[in-house]
C-alpha positions as a Markdown table, in Angstrom:
| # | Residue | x | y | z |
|---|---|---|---|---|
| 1 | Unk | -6.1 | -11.2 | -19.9 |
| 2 | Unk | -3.0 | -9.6 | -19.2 |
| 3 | Unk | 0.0 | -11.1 | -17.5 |
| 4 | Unk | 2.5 | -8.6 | -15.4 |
| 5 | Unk | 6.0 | -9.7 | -13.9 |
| 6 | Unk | 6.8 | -7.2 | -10.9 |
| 7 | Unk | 10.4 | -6.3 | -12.1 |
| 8 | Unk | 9.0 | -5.2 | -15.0 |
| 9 | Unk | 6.7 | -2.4 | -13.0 |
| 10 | Unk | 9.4 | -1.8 | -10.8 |
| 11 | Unk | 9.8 | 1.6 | -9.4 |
| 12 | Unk | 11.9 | 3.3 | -6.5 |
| 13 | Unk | 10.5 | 6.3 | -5.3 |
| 14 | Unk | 9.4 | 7.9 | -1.8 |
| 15 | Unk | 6.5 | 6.7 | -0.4 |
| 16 | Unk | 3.1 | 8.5 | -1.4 |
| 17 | Unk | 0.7 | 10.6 | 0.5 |
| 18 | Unk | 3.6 | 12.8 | 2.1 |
| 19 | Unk | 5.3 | 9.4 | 4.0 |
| 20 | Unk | 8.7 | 9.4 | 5.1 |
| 21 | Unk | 11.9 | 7.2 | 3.8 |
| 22 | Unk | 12.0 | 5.3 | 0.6 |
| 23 | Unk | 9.9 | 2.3 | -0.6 |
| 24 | Unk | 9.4 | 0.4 | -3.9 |
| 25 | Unk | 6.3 | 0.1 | -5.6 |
| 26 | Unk | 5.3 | -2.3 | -8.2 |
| 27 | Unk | 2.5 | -0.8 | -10.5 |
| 28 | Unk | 1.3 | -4.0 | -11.1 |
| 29 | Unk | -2.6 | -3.5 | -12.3 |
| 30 | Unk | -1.3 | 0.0 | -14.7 |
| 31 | Unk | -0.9 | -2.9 | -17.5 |
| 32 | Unk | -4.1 | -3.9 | -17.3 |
| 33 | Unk | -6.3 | -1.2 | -20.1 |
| 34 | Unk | -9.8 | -0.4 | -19.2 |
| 35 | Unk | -9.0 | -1.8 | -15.4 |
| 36 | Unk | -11.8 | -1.1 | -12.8 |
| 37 | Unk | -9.4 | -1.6 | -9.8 |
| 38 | Unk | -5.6 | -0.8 | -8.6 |
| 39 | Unk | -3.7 | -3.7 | -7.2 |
| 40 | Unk | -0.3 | -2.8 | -5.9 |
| 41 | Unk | 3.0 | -4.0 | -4.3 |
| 42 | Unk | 4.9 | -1.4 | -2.3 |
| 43 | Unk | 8.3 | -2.0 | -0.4 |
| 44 | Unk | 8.7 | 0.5 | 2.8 |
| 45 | Unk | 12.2 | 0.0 | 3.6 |
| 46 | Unk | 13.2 | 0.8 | 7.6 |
| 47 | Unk | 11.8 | 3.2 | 8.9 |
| 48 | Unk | 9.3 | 4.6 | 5.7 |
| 49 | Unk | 5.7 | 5.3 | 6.1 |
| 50 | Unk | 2.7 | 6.0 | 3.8 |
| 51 | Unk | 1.5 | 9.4 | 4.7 |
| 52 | Unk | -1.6 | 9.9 | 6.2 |
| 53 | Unk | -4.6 | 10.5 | 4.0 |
| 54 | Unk | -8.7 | 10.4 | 3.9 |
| 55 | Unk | -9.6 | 7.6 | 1.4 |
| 56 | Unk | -12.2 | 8.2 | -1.6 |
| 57 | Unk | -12.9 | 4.4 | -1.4 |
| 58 | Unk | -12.5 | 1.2 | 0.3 |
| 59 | Unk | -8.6 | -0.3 | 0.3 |
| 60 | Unk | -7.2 | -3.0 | 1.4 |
| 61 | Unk | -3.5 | -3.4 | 3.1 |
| 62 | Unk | -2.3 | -7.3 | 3.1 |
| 63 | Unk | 0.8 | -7.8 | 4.1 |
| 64 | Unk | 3.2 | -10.1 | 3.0 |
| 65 | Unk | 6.5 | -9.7 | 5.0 |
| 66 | Unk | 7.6 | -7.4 | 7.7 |
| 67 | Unk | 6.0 | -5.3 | 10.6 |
| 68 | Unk | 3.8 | -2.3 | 10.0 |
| 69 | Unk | 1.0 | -0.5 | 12.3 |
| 70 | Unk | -1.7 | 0.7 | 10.4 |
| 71 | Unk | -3.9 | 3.7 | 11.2 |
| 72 | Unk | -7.6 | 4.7 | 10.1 |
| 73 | Unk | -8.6 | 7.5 | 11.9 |
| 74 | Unk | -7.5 | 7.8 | 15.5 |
| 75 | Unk | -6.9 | 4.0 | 15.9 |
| 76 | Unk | -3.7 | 2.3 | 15.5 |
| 77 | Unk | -3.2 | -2.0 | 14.7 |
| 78 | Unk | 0.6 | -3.6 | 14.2 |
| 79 | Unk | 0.5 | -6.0 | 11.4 |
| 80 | Unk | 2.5 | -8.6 | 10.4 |
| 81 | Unk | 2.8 | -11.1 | 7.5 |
| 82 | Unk | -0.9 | -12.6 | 6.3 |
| 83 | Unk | -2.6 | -10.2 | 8.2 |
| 84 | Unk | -5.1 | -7.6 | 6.2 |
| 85 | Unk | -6.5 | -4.4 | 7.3 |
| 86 | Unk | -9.7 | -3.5 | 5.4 |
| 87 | Unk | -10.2 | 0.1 | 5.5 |
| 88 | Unk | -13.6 | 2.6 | 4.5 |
| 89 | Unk | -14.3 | 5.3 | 2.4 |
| 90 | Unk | -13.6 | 8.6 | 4.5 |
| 91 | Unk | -11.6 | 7.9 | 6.9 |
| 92 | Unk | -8.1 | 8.9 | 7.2 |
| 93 | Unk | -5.2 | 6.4 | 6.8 |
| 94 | Unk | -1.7 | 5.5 | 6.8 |
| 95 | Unk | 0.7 | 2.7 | 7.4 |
| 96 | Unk | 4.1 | 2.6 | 9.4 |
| 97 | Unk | 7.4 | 0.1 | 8.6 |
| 98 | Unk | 8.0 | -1.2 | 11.8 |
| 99 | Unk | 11.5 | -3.1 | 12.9 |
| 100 | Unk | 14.6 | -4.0 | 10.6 |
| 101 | Unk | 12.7 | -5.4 | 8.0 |
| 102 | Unk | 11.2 | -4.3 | 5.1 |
| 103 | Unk | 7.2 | -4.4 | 5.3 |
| 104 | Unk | 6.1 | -5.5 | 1.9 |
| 105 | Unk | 2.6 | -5.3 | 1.4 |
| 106 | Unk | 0.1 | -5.4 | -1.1 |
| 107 | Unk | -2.7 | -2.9 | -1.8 |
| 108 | Unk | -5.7 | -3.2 | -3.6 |
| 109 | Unk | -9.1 | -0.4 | -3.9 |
| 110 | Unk | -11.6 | 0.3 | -6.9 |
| 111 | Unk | -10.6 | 2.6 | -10.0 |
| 112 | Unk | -11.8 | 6.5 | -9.1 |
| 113 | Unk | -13.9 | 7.5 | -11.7 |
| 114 | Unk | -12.4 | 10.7 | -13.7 |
């Protein structure tokens, strides 16, 4: 077992995949050795995004707080707090911060093998 507190995997850094703006993310599952999935925090602050990009496996986007629309492909969903989008292998994604609110979410997919 291993036990991880979030502001100890605490990073500021720009938002992956090409996104805009700033965002936090909390590398939650790195402490975990011989791990077989990711699970993730990120932050998007106003205005940030995660960049559009075609997925090599299933992922998950739960959010937590805040306002977001999500996009797989050519379709487009707002989400909001305790809603999830489940998205497939292949199809290209991303995630906008919507309102004044940070949108906090949590993000979860398998381990690529290397």
């Amino acid at each position: 077992m291993v036990v991880v507190d979030e502001k100890a995997v605490k990073v500021r850094e720009a938002p992956p995949h090409g996104g805009k703006g700033m965002s936090t993310a909390y590398r939650i599952s790195d402490k975990a050795p011989a791990r077989t999935m990711e699970f993730r925090k990120r932050s998007l602050d106003p205005g940030a995004s995660i960049g559009m990009h075609v997925l090599t496996h299933d992922e998950v986007y739960y959010v937590v707080s805040g306002r977001g629309v999500v996009s797989s492909d050519t379709e487009e969903k707002p989400l909001g707090p305790g809603m999830a989008a489940y998205l497939y292998t292949g199809a290209a994604v991303g995630i906008v911060q919507q309102g004044k609110e940070p949108l906090v979410l949590i993000i979860s997919y398998p381990v690529t093998a290397k």
